[in-house]
N, C-alpha and C positions, 0 to 999 in steps of 0.2 A: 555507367557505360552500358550500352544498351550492345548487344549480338543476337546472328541467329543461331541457332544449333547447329551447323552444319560448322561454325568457327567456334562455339563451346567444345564441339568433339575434338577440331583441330588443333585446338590452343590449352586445350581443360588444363595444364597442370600448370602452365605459364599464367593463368589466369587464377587460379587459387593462388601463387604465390601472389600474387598481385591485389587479393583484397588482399591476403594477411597483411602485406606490407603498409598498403594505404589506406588500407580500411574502408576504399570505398567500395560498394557491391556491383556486382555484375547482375544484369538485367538480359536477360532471354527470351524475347520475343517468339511467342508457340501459338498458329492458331490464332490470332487474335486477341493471346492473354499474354500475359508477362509470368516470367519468373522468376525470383531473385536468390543470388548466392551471395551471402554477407556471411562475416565473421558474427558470434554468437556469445553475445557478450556476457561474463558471468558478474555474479556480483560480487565482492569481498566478504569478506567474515565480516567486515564495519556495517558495512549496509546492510547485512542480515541481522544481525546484533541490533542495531538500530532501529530499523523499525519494529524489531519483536518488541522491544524496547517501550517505543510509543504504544504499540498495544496496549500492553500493560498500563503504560501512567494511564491512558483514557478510561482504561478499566478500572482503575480505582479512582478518579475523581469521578466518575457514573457513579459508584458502589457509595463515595463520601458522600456526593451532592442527597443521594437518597438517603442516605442515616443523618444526614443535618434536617431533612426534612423530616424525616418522622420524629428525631428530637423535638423539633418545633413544635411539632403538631401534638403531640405527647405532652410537652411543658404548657403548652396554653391549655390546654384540656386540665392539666392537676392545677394550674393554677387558679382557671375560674371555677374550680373544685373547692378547693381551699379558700379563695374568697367566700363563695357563696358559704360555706360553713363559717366562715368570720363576722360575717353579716348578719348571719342566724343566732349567733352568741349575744349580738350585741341588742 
């Protein structure tokens, strides 16, 4: 719903009850700009929970993905270590 200011002052507290109820925002035409009054929506404890959540897992398959790698990288180093000393015996 778009208004100008001159019906925001007239109407201001008709019109806050009016998003809370519907949720939809009021729009104030100032100037050639707009300005909107919307309810301000919080998030749950789930939703904050949650994505700290994902944080986390991405932070440790980053942190696995890198110790599988230098595993690898590690093993194949001792092992053609270990070959070549196998090869030297024979």
């Amino acid at each position: 719903m778009k208004i100008s200011p001159t019906a925001l002052r007239k109407n201001l507290y008709q019109l806050l009850d009016q998003v809370l109820e519907s949720g939809e925002p009021v729009i104030i035409e100032r100037k050639g700009r707009e300005l909107v009054i919307s309810e301000k929506k919080r998030k749950d404890i789930y939703q904050i929970m949650d994505s700290r959540i994902n944080e986390v897992n991405e932070t440790k398959t980053e942190l696995n993905e890198k110790k599988l790698q230098a595993l690898d990288e590690n093993w194949e180093a001792n092992w053609e270590k270990k070959w070549d000393e196998w090869l030297s015996e024979k």
